[in-house]
PDB file of N, CA, C and O in Angstrom, chain B, residues numbered from 101:
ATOM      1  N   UNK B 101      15.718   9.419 -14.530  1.00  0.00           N
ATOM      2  CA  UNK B 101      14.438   9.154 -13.916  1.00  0.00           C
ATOM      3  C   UNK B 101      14.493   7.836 -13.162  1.00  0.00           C
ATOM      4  O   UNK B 101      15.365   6.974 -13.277  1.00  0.00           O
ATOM      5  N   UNK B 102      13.589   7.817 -12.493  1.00  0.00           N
ATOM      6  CA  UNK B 102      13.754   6.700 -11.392  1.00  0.00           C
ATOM      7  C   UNK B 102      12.834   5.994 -11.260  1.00  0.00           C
ATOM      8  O   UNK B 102      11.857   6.714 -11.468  1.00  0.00           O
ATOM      9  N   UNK B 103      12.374   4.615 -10.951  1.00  0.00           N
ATOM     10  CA  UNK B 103      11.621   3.293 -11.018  1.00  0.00           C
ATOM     11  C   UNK B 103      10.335   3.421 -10.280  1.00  0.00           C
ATOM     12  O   UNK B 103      10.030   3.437  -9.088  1.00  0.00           O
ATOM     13  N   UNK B 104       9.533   3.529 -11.671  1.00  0.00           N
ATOM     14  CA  UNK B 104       8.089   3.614 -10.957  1.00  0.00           C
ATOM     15  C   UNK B 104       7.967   2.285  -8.890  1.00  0.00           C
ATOM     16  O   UNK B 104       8.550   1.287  -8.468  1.00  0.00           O
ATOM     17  N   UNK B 105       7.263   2.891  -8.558  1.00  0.00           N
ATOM     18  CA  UNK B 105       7.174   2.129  -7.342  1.00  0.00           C
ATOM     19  C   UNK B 105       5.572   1.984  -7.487  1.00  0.00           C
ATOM     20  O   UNK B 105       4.589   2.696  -7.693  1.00  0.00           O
ATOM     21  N   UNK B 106       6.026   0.111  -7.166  1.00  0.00           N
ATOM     22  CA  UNK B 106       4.625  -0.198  -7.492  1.00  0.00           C
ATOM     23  C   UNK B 106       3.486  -0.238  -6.062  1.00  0.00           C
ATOM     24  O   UNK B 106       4.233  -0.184  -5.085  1.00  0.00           O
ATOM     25  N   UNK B 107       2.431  -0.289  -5.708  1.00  0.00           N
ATOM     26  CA  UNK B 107       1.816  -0.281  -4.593  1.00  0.00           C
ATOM     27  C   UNK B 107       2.344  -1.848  -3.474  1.00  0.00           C
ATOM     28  O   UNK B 107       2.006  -1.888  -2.291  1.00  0.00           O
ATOM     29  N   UNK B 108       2.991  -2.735  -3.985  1.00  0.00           N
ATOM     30  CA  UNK B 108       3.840  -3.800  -3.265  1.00  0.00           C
ATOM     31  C   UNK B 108       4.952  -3.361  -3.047  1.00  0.00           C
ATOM     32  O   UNK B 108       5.639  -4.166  -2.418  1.00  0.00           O
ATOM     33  N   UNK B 109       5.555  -2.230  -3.339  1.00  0.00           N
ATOM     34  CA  UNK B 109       6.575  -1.300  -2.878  1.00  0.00           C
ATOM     35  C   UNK B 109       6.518  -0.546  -1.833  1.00  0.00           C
ATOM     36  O   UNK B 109       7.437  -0.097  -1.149  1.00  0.00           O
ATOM     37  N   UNK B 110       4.963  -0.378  -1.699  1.00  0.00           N
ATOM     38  CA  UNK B 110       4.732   0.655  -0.878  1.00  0.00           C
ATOM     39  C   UNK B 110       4.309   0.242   0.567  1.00  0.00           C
ATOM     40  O   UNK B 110       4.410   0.868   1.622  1.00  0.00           O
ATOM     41  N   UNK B 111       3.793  -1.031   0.293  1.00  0.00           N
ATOM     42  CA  UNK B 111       3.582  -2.146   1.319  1.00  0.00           C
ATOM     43  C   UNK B 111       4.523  -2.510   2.130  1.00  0.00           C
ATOM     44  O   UNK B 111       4.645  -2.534   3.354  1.00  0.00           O
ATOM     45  N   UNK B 112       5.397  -2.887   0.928  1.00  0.00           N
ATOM     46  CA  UNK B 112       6.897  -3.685   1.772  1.00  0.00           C
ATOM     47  C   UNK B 112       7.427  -2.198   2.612  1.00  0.00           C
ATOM     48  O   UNK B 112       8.275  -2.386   3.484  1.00  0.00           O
ATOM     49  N   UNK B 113       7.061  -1.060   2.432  1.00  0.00           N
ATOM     50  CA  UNK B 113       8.301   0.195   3.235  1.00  0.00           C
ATOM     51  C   UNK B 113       7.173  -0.027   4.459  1.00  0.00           C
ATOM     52  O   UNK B 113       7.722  -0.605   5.397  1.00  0.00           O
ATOM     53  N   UNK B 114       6.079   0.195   4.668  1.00  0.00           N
ATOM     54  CA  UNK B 114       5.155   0.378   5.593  1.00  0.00           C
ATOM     55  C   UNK B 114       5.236  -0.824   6.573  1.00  0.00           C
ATOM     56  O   UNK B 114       5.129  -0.652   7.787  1.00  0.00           O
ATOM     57  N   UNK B 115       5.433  -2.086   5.995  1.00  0.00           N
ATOM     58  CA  UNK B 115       5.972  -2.993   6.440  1.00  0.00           C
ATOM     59  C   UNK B 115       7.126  -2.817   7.182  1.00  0.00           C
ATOM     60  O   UNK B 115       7.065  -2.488   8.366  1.00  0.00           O
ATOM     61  N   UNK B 116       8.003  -2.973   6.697  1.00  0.00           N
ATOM     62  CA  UNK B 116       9.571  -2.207   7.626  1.00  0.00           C
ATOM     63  C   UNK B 116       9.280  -1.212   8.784  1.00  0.00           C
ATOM     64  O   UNK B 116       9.484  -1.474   9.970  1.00  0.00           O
ATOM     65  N   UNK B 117       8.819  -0.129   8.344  1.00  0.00           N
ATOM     66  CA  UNK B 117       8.554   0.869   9.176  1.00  0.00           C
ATOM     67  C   UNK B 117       7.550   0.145  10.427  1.00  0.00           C
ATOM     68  O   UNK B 117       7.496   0.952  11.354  1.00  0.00           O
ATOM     69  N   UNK B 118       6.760  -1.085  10.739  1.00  0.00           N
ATOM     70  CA  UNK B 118       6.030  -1.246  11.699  1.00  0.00           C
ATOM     71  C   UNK B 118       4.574  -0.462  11.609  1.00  0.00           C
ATOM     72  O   UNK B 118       3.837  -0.409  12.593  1.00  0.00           O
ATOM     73  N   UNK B 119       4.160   0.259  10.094  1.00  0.00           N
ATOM     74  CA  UNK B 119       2.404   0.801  10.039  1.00  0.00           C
ATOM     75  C   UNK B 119       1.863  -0.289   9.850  1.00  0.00           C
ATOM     76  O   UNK B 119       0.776  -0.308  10.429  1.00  0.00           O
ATOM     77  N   UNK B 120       2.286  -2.092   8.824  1.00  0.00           N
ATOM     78  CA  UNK B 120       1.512  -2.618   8.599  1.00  0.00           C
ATOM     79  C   UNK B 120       2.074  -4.234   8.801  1.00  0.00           C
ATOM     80  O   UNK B 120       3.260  -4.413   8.524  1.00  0.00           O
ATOM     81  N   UNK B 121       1.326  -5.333   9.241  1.00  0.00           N
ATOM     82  CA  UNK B 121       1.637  -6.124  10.010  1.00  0.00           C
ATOM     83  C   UNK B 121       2.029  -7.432   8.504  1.00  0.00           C
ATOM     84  O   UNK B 121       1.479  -7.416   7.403  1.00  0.00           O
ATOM     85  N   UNK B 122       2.921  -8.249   8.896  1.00  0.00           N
ATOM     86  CA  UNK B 122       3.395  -9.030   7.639  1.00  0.00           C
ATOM     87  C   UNK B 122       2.199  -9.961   7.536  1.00  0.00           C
ATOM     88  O   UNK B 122       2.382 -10.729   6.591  1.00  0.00           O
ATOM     89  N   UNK B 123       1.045 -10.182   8.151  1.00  0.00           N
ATOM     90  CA  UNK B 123       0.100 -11.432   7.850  1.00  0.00           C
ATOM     91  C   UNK B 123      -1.113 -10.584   8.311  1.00  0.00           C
ATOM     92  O   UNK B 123      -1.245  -9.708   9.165  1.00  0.00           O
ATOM     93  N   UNK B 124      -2.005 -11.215   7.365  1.00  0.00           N
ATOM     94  CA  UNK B 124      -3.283 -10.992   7.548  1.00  0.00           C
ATOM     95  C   UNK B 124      -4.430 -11.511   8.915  1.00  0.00           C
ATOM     96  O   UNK B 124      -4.671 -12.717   8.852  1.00  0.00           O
ATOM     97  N   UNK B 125      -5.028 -10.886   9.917  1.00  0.00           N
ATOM     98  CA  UNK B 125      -5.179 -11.540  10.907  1.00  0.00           C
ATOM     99  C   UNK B 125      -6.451 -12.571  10.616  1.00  0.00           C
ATOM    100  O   UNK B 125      -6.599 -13.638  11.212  1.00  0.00           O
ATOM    101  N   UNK B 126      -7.502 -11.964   9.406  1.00  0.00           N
ATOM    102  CA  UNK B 126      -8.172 -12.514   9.307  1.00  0.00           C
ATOM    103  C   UNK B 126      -9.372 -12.099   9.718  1.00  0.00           C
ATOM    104  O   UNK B 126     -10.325 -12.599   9.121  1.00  0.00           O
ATOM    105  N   UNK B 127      -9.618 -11.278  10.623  1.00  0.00           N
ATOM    106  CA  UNK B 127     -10.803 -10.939  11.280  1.00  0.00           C
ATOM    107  C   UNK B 127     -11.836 -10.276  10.371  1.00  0.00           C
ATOM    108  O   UNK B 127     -11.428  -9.600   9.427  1.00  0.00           O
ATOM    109  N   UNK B 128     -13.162 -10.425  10.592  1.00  0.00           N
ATOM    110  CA  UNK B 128     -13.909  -9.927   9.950  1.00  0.00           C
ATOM    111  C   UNK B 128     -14.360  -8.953   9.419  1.00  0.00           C
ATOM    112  O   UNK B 128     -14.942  -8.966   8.334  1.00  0.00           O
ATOM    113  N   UNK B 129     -14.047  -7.464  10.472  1.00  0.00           N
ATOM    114  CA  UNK B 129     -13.742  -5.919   9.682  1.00  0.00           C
ATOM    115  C   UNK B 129     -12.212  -6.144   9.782  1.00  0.00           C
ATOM    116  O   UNK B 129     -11.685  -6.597  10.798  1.00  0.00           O
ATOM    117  N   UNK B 130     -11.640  -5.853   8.840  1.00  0.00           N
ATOM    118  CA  UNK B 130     -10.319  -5.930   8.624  1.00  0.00           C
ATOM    119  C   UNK B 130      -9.513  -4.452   9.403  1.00  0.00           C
ATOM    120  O   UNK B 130      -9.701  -3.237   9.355  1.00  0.00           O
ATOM    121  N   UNK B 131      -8.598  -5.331  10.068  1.00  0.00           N
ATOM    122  CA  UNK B 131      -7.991  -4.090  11.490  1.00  0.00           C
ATOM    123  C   UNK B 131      -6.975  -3.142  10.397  1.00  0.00           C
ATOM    124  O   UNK B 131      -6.541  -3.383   9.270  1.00  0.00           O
ATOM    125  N   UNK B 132      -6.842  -1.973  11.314  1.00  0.00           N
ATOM    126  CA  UNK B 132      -6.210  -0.563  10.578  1.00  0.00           C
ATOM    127  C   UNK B 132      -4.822  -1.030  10.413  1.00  0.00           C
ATOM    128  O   UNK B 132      -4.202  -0.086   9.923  1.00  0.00           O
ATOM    129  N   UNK B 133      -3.846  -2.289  10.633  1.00  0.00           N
ATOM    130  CA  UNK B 133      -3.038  -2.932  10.196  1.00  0.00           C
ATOM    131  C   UNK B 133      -2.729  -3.864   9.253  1.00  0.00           C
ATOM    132  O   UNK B 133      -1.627  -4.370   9.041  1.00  0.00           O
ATOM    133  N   UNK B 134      -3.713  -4.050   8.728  1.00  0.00           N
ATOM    134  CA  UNK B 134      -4.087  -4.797   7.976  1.00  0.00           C
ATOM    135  C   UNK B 134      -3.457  -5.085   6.377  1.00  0.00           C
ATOM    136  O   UNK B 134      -4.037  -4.495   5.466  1.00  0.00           O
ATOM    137  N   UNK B 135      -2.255  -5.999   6.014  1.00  0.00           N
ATOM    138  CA  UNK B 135      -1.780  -5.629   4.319  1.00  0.00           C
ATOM    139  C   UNK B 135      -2.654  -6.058   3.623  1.00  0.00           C
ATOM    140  O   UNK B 135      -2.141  -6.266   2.524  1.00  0.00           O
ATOM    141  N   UNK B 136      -3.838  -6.358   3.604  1.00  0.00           N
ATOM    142  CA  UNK B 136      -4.695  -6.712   2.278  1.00  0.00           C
ATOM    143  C   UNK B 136      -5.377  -4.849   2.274  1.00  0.00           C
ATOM    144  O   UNK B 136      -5.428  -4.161   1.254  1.00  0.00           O
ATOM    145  N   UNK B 137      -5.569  -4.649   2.876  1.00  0.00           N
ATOM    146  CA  UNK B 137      -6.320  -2.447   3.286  1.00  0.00           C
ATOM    147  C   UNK B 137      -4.880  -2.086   2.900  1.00  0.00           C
ATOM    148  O   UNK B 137      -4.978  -1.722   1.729  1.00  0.00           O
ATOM    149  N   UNK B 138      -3.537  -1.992   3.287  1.00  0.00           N
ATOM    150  CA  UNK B 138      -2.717  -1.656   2.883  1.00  0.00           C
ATOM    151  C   UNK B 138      -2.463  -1.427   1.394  1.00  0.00           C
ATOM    152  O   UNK B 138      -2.157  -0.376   0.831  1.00  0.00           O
ATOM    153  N   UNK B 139      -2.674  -2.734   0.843  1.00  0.00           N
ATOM    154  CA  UNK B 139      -2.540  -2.806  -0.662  1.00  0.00           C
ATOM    155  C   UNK B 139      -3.714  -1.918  -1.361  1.00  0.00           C
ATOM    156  O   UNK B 139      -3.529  -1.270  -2.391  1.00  0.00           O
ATOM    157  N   UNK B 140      -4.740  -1.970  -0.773  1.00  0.00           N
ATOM    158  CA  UNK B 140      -5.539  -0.702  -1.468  1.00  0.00           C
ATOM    159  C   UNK B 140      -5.317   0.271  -1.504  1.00  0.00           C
ATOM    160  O   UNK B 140      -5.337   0.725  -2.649  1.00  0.00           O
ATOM    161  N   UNK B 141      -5.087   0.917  -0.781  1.00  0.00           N
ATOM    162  CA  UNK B 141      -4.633   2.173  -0.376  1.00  0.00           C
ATOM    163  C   UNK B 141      -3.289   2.684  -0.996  1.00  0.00           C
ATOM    164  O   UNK B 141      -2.981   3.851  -1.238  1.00  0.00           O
ATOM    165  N   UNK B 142      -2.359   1.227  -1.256  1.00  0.00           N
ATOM    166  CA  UNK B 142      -1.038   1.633  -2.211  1.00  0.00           C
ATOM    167  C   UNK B 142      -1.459   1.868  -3.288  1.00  0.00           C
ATOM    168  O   UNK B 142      -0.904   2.757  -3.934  1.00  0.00           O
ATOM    169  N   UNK B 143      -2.880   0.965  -4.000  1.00  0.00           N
ATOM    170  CA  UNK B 143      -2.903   0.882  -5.570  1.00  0.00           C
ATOM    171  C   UNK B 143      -3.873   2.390  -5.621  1.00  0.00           C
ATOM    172  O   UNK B 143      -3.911   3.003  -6.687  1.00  0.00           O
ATOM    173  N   UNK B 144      -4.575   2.879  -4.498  1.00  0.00           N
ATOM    174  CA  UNK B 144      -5.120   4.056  -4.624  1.00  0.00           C
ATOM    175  C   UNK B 144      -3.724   5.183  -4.744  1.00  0.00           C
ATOM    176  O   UNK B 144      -3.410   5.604  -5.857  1.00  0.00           O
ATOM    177  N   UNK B 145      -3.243   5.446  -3.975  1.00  0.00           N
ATOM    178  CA  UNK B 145      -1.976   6.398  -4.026  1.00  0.00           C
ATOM    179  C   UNK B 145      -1.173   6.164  -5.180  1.00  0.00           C
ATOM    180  O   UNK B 145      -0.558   7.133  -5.626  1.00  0.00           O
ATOM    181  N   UNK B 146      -1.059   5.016  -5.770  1.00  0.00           N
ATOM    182  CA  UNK B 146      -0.699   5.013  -7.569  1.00  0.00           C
ATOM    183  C   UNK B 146      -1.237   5.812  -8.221  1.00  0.00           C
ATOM    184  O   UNK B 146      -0.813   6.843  -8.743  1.00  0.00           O
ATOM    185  N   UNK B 147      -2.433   5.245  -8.208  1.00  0.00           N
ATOM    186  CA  UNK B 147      -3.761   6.120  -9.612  1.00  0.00           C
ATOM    187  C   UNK B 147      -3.691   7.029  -9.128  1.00  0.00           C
ATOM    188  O   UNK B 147      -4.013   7.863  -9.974  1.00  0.00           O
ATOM    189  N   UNK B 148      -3.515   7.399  -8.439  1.00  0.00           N
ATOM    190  CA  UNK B 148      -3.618   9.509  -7.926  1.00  0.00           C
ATOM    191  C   UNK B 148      -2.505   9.681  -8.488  1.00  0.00           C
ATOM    192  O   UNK B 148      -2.485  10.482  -9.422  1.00  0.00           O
ATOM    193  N   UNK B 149      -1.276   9.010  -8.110  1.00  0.00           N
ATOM    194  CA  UNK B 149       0.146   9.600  -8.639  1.00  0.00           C
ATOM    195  C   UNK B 149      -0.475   9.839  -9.895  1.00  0.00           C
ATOM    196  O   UNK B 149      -1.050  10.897 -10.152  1.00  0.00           O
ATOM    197  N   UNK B 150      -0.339   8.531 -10.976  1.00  0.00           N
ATOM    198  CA  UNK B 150      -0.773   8.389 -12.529  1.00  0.00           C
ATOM    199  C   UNK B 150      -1.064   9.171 -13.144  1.00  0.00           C
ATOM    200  O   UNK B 150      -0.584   9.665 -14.164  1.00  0.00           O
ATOM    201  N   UNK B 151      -2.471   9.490 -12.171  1.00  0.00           N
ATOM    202  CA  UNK B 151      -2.921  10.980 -13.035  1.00  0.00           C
ATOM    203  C   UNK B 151      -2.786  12.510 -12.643  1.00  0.00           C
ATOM    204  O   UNK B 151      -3.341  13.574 -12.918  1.00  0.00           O
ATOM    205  N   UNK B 152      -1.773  12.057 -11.873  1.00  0.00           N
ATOM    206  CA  UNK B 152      -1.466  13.594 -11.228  1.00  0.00           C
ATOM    207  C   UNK B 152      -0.352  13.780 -12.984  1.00  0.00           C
ATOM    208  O   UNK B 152      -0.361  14.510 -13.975  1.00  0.00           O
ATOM    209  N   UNK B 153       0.402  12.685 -12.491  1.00  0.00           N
ATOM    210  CA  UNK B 153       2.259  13.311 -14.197  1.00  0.00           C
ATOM    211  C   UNK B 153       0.951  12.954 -15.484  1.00  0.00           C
ATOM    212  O   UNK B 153       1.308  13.653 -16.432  1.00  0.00           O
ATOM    213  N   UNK B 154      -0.326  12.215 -15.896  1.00  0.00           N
ATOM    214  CA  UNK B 154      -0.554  12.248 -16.917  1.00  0.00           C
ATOM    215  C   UNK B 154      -1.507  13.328 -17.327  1.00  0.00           C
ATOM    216  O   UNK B 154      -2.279  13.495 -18.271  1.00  0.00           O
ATOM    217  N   UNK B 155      -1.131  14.051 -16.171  1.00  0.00           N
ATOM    218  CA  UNK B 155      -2.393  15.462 -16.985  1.00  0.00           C
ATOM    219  C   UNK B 155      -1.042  16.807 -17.024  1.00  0.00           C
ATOM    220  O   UNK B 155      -1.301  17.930 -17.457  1.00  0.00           O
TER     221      UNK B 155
END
């Protein structure tokens, strides 16, 4: 079995790949590049994993 991947895992690939930008711009609605929205969206796609293998 192989190493849970944590949602800063999932950041850093999206990162590489050019979906999400290495710094936060700051702006007030936060842009669709955005790694602080990124990181939600990783720790959301966790808990879905989670309870997808714990049921």
């Amino acid at each position: 079995m192989g190493k849970r991947k944590t949602p800063a895992d999932y950041v850093r690939k999206w990162t590489k790949a050019g979906k999400v930008k290495k710094k936060c711009c700051r702006s007030k609605s936060r842009c669709k590049k955005c790694p602080v929205l990124a990181l939600k969206r990783a720790k959301v796609k966790v808990a879905k994993r989670e309870l997808k293998h714990a049921a």
